[in-house]
TIRO-2110 file (N, C-alpha, C; in Angstrom, 1 decimal):
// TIRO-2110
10.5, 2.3, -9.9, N, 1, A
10.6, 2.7, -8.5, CA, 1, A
11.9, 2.3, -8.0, C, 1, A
12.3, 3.3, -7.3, N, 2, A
13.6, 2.8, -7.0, CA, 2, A
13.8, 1.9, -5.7, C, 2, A
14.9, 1.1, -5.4, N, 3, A
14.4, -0.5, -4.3, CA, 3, A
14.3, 0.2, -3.1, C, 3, A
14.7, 1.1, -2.7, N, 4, A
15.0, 2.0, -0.9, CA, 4, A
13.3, 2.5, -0.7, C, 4, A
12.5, 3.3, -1.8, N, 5, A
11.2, 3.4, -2.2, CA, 5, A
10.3, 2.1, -1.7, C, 5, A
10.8, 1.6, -3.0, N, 6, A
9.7, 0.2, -2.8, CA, 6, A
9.8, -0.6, -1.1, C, 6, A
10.7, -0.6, -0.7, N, 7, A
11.1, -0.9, 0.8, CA, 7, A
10.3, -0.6, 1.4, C, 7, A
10.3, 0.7, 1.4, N, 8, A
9.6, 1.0, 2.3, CA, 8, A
8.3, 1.2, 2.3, C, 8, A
7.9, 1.5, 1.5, N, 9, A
6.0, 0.8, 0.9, CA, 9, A
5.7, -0.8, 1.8, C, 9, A
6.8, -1.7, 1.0, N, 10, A
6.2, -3.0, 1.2, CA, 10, A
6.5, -3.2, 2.7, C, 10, A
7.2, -2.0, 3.7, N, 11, A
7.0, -2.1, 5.2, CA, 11, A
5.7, -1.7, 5.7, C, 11, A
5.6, -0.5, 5.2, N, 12, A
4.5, 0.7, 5.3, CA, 12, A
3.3, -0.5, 5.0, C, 12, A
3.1, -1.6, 3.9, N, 13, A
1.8, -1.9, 3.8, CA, 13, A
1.9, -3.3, 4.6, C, 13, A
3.0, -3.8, 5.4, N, 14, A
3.3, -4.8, 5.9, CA, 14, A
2.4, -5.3, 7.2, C, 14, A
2.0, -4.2, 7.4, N, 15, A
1.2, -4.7, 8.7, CA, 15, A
-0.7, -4.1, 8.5, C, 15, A
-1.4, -5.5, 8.7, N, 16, A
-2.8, -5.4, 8.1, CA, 16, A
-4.1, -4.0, 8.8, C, 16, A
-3.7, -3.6, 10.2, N, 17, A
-4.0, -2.0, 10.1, CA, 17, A
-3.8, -1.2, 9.1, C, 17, A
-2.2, -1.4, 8.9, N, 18, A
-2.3, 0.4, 8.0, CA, 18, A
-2.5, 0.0, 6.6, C, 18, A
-2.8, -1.5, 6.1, N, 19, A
-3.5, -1.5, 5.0, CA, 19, A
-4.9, -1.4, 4.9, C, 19, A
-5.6, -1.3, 5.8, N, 20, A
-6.9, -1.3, 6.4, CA, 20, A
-7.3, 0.7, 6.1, C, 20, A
-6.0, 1.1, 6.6, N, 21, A
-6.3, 2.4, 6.8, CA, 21, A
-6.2, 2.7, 5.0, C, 21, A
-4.8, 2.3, 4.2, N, 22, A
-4.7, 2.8, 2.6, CA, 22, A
-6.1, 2.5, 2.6, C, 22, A
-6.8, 1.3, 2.8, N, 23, A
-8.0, 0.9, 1.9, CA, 23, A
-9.7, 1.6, 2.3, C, 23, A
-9.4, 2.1, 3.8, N, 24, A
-10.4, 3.3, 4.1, CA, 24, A
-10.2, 4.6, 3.1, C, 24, A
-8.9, 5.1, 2.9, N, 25, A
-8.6, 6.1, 2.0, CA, 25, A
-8.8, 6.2, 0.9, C, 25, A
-8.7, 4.9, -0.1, N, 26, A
-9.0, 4.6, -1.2, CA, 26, A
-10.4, 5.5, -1.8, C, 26, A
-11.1, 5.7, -1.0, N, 27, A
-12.3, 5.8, -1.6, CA, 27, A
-13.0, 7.7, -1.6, C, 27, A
-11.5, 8.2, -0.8, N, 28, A
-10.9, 9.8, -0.9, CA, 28, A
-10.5, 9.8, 0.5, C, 28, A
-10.5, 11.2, 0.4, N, 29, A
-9.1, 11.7, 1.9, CA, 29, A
-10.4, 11.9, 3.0, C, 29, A
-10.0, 11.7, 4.1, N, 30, A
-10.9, 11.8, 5.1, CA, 30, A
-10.0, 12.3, 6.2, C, 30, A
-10.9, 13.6, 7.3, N, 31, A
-10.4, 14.0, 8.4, CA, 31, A
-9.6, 13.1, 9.3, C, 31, A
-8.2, 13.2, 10.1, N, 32, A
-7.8, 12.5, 10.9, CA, 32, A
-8.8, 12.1, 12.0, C, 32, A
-9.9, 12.8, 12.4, N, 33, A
-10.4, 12.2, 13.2, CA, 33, A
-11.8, 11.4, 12.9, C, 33, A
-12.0, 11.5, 11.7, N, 34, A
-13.2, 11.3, 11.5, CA, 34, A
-12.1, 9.6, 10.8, C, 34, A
-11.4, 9.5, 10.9, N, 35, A
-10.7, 7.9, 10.9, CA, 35, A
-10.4, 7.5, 11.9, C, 35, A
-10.0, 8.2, 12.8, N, 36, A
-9.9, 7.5, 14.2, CA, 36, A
-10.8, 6.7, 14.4, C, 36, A
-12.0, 7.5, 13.9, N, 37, A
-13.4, 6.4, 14.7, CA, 37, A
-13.7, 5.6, 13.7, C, 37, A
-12.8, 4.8, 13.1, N, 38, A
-13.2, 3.9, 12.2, CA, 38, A
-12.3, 2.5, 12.8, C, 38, A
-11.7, 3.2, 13.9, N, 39, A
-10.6, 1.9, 14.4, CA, 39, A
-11.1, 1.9, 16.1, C, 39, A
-10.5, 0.8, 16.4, N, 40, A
-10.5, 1.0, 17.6, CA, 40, A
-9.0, 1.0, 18.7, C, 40, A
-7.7, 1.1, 18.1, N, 41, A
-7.1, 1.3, 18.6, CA, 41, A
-6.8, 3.0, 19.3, C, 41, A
-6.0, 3.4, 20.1, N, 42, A
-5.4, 4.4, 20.6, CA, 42, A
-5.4, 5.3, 19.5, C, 42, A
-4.8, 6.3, 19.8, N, 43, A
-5.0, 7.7, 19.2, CA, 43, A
-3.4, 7.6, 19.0, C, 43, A
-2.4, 7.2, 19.8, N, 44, A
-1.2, 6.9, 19.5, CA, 44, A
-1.0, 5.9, 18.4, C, 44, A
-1.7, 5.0, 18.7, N, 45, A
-1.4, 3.4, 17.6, CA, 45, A
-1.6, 4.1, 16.4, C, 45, A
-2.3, 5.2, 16.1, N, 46, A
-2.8, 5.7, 14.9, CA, 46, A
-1.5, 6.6, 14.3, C, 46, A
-1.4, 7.4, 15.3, N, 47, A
-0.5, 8.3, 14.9, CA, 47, A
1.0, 7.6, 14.6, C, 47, A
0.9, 6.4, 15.6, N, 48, A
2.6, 5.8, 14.5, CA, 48, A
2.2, 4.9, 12.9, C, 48, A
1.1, 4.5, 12.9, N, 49, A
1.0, 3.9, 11.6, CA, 49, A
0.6, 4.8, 10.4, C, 49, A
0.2, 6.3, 10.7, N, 50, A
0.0, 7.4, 9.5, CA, 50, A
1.4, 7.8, 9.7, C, 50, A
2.4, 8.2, 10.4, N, 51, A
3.9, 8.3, 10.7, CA, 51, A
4.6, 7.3, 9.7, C, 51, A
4.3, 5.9, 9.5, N, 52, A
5.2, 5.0, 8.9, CA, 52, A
4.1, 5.3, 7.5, C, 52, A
3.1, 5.6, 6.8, N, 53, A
2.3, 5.5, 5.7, CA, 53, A
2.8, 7.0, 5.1, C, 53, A
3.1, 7.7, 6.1, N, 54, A
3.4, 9.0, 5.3, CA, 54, A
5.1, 8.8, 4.8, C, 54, A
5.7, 8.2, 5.7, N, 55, A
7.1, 8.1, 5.7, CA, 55, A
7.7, 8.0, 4.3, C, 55, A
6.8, 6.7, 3.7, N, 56, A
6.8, 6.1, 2.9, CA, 56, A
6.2, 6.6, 1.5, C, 56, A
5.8, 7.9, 1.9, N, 57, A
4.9, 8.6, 1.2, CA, 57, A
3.2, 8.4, 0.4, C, 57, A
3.0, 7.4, 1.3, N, 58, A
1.6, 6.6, 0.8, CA, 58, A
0.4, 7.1, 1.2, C, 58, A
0.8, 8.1, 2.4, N, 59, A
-0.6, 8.8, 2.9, CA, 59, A
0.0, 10.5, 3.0, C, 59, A
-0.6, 11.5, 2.7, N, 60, A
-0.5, 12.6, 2.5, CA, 60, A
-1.1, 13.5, 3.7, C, 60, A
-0.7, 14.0, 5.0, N, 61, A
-1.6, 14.8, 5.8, CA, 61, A
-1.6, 16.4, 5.5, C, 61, A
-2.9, 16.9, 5.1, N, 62, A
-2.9, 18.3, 4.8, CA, 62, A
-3.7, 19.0, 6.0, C, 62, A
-2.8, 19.9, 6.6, N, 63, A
-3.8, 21.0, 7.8, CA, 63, A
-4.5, 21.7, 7.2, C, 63, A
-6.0, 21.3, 7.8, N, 64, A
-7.1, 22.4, 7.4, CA, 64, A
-7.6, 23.2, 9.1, C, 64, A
-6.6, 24.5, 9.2, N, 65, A
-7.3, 24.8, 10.8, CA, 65, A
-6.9, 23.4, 11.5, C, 65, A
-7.1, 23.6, 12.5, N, 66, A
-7.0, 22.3, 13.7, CA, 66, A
-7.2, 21.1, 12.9, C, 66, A
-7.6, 21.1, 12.4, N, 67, A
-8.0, 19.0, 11.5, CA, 67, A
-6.9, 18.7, 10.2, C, 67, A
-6.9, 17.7, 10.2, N, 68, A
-5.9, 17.2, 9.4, CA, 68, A
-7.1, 16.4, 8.3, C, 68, A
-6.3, 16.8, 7.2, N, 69, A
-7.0, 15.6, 5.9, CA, 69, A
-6.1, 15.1, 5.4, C, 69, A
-6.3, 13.5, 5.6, N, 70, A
-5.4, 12.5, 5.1, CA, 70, A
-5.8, 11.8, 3.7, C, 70, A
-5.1, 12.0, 2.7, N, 71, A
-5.3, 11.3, 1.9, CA, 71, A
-4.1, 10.3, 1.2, C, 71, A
-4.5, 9.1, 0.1, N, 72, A
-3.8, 8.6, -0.3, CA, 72, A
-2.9, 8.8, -1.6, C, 72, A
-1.6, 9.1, -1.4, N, 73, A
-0.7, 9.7, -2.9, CA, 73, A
-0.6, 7.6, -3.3, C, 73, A
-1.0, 8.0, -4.6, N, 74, A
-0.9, 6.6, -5.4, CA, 74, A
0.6, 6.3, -5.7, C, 74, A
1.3, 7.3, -6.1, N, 75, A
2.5, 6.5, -6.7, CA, 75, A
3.5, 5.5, -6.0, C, 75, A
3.6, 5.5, -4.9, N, 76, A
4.0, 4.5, -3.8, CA, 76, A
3.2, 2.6, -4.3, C, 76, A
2.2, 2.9, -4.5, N, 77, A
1.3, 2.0, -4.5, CA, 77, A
1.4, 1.4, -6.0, C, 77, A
1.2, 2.2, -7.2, N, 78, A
1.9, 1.9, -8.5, CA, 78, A
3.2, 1.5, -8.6, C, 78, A
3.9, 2.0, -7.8, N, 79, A
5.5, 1.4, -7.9, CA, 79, A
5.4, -0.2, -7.1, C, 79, A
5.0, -0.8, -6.2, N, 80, A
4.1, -1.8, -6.2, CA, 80, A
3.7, -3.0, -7.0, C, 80, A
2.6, -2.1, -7.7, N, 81, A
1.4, -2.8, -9.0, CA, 81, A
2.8, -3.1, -9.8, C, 81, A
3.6, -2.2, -10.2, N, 82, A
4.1, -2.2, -11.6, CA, 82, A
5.4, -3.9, -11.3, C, 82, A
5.8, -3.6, -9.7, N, 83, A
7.0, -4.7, -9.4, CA, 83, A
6.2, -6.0, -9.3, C, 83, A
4.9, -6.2, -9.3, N, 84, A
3.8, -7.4, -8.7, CA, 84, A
4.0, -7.9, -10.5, C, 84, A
3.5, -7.1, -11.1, N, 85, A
3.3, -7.1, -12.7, CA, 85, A
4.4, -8.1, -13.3, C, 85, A
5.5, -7.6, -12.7, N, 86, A
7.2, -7.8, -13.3, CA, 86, A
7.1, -9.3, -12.9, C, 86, A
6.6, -9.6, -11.8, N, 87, A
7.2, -10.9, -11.3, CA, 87, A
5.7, -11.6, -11.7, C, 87, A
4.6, -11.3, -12.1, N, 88, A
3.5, -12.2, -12.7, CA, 88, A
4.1, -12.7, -13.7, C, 88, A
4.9, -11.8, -14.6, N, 89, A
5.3, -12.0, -16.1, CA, 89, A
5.8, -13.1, -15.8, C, 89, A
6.9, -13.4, -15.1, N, 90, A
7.4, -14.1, -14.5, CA, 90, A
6.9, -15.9, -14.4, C, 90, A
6.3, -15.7, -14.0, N, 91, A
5.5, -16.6, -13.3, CA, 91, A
4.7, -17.2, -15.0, C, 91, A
4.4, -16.3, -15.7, N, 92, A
3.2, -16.8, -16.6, CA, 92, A
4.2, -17.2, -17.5, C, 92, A
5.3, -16.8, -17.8, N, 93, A
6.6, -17.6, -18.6, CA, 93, A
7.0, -18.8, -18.0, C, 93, A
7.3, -19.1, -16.6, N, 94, A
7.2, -20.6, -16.4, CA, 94, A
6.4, -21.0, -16.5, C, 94, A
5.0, -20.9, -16.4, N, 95, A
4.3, -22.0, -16.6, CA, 95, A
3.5, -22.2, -18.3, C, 95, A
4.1, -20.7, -19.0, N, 96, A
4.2, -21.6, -20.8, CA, 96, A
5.1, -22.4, -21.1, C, 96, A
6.5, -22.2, -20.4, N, 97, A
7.1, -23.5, -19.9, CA, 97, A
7.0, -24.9, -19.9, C, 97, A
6.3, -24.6, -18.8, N, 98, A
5.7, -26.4, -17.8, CA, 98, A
4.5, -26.8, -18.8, C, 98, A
3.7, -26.2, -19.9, N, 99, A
3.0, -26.1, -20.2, CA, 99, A
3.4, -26.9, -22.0, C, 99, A
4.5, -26.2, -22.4, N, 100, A
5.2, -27.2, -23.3, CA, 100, A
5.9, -28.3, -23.3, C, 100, A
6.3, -28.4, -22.1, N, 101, A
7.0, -29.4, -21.1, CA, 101, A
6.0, -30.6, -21.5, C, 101, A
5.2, -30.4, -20.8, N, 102, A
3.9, -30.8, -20.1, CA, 102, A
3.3, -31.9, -21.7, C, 102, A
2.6, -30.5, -23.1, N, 103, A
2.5, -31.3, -23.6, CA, 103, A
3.2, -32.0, -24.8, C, 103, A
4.3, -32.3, -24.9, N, 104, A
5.8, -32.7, -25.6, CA, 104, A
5.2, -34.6, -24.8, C, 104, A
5.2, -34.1, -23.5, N, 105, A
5.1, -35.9, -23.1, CA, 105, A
3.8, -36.6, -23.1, C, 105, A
2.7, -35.5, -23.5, N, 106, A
1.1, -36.3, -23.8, CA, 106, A
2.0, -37.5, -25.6, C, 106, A
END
């Protein structure tokens, strides 16, 4: 994933509403309004945080007639998993590390 992408995901999922909203989605696409009434903010507050989720390409709105169905496009979210992955590796190589370190001085 390229870093301008990933940016803007880890904005898009930066604030715990519109992770609230990916994780309502998760479970399939649901009418814009039939998620409204899952929150209790404004009808505006909604409409800029599906604005910064689509931006980012993480939520998908399709017009059916007057209603909107919003669903979640994964690859946003894989590009993500895959950079979380990269830097566990990370992490589990220092501590086979600290771990030879560690028993070298028993």
């Amino acid at each position: 994933m390229n870093p301008v992408a990933l940016d803007r995901t880890f904005d898009a999922l930066a604030n715990q509403p519109r992770r609230e909203i990916v994780s309502r989605l998760s479970g399939g696409g649901l009418p814009t309004r039939e998620l409204a009434e899952q929150f209790s903010f404004t009808k505006q507050a909604l409409s800029r945080h599906l604005a910064l989720l689509e931006e980012a390409g993480v939520v998908e709105r399709t017009p059916l007639g007057r209603a909107h169905l919003l669903t979640l496009r994964p690859r946003p979210l894989v590009g993500v998993s895959d950079w979380v992955a990269e830097i566990r590796q990370g992490w589990r190589a220092s501590f086979d590390r600290l771990d030879t370190i560690l028993g070298e001085s028993e």
